[in-house]
N, C-alpha and C positions, 0 to 999 in steps of 0.2 A: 520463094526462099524460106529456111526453117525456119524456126528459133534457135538462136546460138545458146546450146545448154550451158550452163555455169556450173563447172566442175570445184564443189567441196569437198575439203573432210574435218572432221568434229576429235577433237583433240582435250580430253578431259578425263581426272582419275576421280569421278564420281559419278557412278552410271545414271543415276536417274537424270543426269544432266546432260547426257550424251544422248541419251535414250527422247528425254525429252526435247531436244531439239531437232535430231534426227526425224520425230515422227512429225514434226512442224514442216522439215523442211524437203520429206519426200511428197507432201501432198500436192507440190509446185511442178509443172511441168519441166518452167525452162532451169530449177536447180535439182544438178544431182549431185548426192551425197555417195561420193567413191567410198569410203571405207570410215568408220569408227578407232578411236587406239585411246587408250587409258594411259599408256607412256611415250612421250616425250619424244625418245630414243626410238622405240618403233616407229612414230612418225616420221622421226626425222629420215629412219631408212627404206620406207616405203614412197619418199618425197625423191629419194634417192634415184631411185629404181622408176620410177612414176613421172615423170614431165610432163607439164602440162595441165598441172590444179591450178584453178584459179585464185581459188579465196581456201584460205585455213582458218578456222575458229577454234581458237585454242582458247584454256586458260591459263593465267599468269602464276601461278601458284602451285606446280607438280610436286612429288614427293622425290621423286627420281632427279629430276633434272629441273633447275631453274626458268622459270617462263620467260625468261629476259633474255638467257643464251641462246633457250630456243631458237624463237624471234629474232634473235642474230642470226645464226645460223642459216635462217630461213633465207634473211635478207643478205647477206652474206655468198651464198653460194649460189641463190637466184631458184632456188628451190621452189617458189609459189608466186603467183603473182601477186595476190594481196594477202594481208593477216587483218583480221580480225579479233580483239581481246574480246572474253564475256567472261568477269571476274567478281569475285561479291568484295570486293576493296572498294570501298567508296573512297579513295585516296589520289587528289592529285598526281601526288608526286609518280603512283604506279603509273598512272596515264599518260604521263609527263614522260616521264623513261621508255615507256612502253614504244612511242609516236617517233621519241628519238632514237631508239633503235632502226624503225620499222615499219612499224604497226600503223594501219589506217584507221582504226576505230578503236572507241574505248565504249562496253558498254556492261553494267551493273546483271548480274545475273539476276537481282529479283525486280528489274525492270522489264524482262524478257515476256513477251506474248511473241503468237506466231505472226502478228500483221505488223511488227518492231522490226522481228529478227531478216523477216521477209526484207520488207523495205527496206533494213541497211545492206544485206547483200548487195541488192539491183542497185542502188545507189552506189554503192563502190565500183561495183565490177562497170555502171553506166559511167560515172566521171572519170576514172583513173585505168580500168583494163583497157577503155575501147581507145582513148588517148593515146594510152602506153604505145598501142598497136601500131602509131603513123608517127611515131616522134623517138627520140633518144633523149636518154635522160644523160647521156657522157658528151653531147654536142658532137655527135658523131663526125668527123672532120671529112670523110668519105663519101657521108649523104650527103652533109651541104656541099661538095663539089660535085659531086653528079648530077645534083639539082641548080645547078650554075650553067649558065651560056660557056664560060670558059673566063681567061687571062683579061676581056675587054671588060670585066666588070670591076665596081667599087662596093664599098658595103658600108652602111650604118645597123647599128644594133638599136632598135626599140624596145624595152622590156616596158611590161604592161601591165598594171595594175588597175583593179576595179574598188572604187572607193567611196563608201558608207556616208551618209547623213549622219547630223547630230541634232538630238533634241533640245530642249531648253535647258534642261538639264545635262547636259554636257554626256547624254550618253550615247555609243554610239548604237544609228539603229540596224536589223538586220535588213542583207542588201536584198533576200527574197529572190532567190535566181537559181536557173538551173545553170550550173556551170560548163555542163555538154552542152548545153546549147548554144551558150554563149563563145566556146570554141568554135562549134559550128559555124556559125553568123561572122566572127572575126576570120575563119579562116576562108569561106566562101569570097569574104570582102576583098581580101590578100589577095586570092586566084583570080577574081575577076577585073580587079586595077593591077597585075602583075606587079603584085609591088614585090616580090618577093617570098619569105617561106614564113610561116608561122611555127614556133620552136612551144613546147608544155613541158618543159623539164619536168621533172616528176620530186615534189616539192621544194620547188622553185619557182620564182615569177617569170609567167609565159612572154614570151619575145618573139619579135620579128626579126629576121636580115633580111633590110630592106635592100635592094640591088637596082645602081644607077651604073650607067654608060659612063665609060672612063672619059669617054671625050664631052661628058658635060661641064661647064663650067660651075665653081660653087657656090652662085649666084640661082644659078639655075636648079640644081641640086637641092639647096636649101627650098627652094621654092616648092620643087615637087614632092621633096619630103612636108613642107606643111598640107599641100593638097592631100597627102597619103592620110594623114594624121587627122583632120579634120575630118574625111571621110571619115576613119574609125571611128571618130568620137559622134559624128552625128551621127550616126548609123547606131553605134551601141546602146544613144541615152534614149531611144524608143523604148527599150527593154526592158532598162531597168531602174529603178529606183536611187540610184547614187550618181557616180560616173565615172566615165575611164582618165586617166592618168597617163600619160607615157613622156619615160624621159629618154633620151638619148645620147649615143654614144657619139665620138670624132668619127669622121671619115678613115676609111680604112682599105687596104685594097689585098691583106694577105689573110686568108680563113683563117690561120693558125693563131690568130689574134683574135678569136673569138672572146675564148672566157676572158680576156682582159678588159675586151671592150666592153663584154656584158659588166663585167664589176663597175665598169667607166658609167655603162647607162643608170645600172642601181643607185649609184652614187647621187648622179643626176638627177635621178627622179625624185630622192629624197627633199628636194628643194620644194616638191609642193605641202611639206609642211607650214613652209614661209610665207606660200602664193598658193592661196587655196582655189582663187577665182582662176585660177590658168590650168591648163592640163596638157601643154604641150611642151616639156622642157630642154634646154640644148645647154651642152657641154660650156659654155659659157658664164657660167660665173667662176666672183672667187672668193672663195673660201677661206674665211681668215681662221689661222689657226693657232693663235695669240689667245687661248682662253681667260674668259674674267673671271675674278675674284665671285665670290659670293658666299656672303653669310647673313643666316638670318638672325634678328637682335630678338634673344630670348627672355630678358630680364623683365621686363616691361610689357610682356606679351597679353597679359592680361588687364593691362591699364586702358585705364577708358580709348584711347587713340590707340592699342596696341595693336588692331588690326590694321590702322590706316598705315601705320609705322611699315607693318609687314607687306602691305599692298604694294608701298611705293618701292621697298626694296625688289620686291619681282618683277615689278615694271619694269624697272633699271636694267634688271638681269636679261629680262626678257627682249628689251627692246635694242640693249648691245649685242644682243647673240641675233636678232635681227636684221642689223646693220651690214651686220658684220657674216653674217650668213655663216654661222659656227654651226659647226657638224652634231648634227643633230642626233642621235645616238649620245654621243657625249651632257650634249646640252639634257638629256633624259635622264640618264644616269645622274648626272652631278644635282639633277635637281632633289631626284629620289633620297640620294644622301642626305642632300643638307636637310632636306624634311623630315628624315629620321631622326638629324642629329637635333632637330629644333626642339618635336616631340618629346625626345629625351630629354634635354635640358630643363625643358619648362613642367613636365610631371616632376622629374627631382629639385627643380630651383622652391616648387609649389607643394611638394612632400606629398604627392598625390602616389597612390596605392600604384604597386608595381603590375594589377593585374588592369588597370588603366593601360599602362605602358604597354602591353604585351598587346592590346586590342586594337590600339593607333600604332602601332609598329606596323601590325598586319596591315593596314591599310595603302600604307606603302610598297608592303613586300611583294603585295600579287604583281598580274601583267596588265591593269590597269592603264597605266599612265605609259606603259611601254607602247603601247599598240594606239592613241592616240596619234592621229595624222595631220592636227591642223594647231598650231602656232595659237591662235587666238583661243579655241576649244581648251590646251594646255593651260594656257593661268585661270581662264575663269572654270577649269575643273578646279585646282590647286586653290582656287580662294574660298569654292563652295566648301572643299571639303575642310580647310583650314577653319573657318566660319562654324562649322558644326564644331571641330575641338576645340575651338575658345567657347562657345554654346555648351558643350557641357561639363567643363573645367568650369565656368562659370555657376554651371546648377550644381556643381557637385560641392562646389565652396557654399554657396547659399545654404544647401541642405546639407552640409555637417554642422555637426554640435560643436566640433570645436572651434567654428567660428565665433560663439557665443564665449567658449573658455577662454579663447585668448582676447576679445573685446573686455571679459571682467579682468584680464590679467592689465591688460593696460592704464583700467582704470582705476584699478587701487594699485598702485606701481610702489605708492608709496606706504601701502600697509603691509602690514603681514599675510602673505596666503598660504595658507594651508592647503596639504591634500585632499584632506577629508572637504574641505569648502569647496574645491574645486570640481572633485570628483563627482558629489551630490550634483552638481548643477547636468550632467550627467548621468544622473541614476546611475553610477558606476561604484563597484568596488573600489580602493583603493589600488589594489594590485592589477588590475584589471586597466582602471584608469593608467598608472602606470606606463602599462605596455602601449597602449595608444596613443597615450603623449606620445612617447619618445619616435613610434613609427613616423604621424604627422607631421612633426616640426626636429625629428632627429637629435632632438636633447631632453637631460630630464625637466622633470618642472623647476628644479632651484637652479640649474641653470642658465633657461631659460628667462626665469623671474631677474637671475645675477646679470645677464644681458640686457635685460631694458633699461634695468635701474645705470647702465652703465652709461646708453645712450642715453637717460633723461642727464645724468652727469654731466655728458659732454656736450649738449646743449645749455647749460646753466654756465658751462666755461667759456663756451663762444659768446655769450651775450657778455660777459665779463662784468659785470657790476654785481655780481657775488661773491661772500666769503666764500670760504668752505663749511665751515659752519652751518650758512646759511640754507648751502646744496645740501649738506649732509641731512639737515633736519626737511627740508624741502620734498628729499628722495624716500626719508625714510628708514636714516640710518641711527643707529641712537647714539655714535660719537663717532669724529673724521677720520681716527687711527684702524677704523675699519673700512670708511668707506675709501681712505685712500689704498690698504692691502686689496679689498676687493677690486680696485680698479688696477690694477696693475696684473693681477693673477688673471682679468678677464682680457685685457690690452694686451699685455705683456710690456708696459709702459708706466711709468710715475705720471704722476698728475705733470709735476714739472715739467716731465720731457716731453709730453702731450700740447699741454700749452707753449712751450717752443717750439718748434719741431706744427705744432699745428695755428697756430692765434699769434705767435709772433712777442706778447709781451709776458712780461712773470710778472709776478705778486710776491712779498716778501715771503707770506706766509704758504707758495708752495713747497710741496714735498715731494 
């Protein structure tokens, strides 16, 4: 038997780039390189004309025609079997667009040697052309009846997942597998316990319809589907490093209710976030969809307990959405929020630099925490990383200087400070100094200084055995007809209505 040649063509409006990969990839036997096009549009009508290319290696960035329509198009009219990007964008987001179009690979043009470019062809056209070739990516409703005994059967859908280790660190590791093989091996398993077809949607999670005798009973049923299942799974975990996962759909007995039940198995499987030790799931639970409350308490975040504060509140969260076996998607999302909102709250509660904010935002916004599969792995990622931003909100308070400025401004509350006294303790300009107050604590220094002296105030009126008089000279004021103007224009309050309204008794001599 031959080698089955892999049919390219190189799609790029910069020759040496065409040129140089071309000359990589005619030294290969089993790829050939059908034709070169600098535009877009010729490709697109040479693809027209042409059935039967395998892989297209285009780039994402033409002059003529956008690399993303392309790639629609491509995928769109069925024009090639696979696309490959090779782009100098070192940009998520083009990789991101690129895969949801379409595109099977994303790879960096000044990454490219010929033993790269090599290996990811064979690799695509091995995991997803030789696939494609025995499977429907539309759940062809035709083949799984052809592939049926007929009317006497029933059906369960098994969709399948293979799922990764975690280190100590809550990362997860790679599963190290060849993916064609591992079809191979699951579909051999299928054929030779009849259980059934093995489905590889073409990205999508691969599935079973498993097929029982209508005159079995669903005692019996259930039963030979765990024999099914456990076969798979002991069979699989020789191979590989992680394990298989399969959840499953209700009984069923009309094809046309395929995609429904496959949504039903997805659904299902989702539960081994919750039950990480099990791998065999059935349409039997329930799922409460009463979602809880949760906020996290920012004020205090930095105070000695302000982690345990924040611990216990995830546990709560974590351990009702547990219970309660809350749709996990959801439960991902709402967490990612709230941790946005916390980080925000507690950089501006703490007047920490807005390019702080932009770093710990990021930390959130990836797919991180999206793509975590295990319930317990979820908080203690969330507390590790938590941990590190109280860790260096904490260094970063340590190591500003204006920790120092506002420790001196407390302690002379009741002298006079000046700019220039303050500024120095800083080696700062005055103007200078200026601007960085006001960034860190969001006001200027006199009224900031007008604030404290306000709450030393109203701590001298709560203990109630002072004149005013007494507070005035105590804070720092040099007569009470200002220090009471100032405390009103900072309050928005009279001393009097403060001490009613707050302490419950007067003095003759408030104002």
């Amino acid at each position: 038997m031959g080698i089955k040649m892999i049919k390219t063509i190189i799609v790029d409006d910069e020759v040496l780039a065409r040129i140089g990969m071309q000359t990589f990839l005619e030294k290969h036997k089993n790829i050939s390189v059908e034709n070169t096009f600098s535009l877009a549009l010729d490709a697109l009508e040479y693809l027209k004309k042409n059935r039967g290319i395998d892989i297209v290696i285009t780039d994402i960035e033409m002059s003529e025609m956008n690399g993303l329509d392309f790639i629609r198009e491509i995928h769109e009219n069925n024009l090639a079997k696979e696309i490959i990007i090779v782009s100098c964008h070192d940009n998520f987001d083009y990789a991101r667009r690129a895969m949801e179009l379409g595109a099977d690979y994303y790879i960096l043009k000044q990454e490219i040697n010929e033993e790269k470019l090599v290996g990811i062809i064979e690799k695509v056209y091995a995991q997803k052309v030789s696939v494609k070739q025995d499977v429907s990516y539309d759940f062809d409703m035709d083949k799984m009846q052809n592939q049926s005994i007929g009317d006497n059967l029933g059906y369960i859908i098994g969709v399948l997942k293979l799922k990764g280790q975690y280190d100590d660190h809550s990362k997860l590791l790679p599963l190290n597998i060849d993916e064609s093989m591992v079809i191979k091996l699951l579909d051999n398993i299928v054929k030779k316990d009849v259980m059934g077809t093995l489905f590889t949607p073409y990205k999508s999670d691969m599935f079973i319809l498993f097929q029982f005798p209508k005159t079995m009973t669903k005692k019996e049923r259930e039963k030979l589907l765990e024999n099914y299942c456990n076969d798979l799974y002991q069979n699989i975990q020789i191979f590989i490093n992680g394990k298989l996962v399969i959840g499953c759909s209700g009984y069923f007995t009309e094809l046309q209710k395929v995609r429904e039940k496959y949504t039903e198995a997805s659904k299902t499987l989702k539960m081994d976030f919750y039950f990480t030790d099990c791998y065999l799931f059935l349409p039997d639970y329930n799922s409460n969809q009463i979602y809880p409350e949760l906020q996290f308490s920012s004020d205090k975040f930095l105070d000695e307990d302000g982690m345990e504060i924040f611990k216990q509140e995830l546990e709560r969260f974590m351990v009702y959405c547990f219970e309660n076996l809350v749709d996990v998607d959801w439960l991902k999302r709402i967490l990612i929020i709230k941790l946005n909102i916390l980080v925000y709250q507690v950089i501006h509660e703490y007047k920490f630099s807005d390019e702080l904010l932009k770093k710990w935002d990021a930390r959130f916004e990836n797919d991180e925490f999206m793509q975590i599969q295990d319930y317990l792995v979820m908080e203690k990622r969330i507390l590790f990383v938590m941990k590190q931003f109280e860790e260096e909100l904490l260094y970063q308070i340590r190591n500003d200087n204006f920790s120092a400025v506002l420790q001196f401004i407390n302690e002379h509350i009741q002298e006079e400070i000046s700019l220039s006294e303050v500024a120095n303790l800083n080696c700062m300009s005055i103007t200078y100094f200026c601007k960085k107050f006001k960034a860190r604590t969001g006001m200027t220094l006199i009224g900031y200084v007008n604030q404290k002296k306000v709450e030393q105030i109203k701590l001298y009126l709560k203990n109630g055995n002072y004149s005013l008089e007494q507070i005035a000279e105590a804070v720092g004021f040099q007569n009470v007809n200002y220090m009471v103007r100032l405390f009103k224009k900072v309050t928005g309050k009279t001393i009097r209505d403060y001490r009613k309204n707050n302490i419950g008794s007067l003095k003759i001599e408030d104002r």
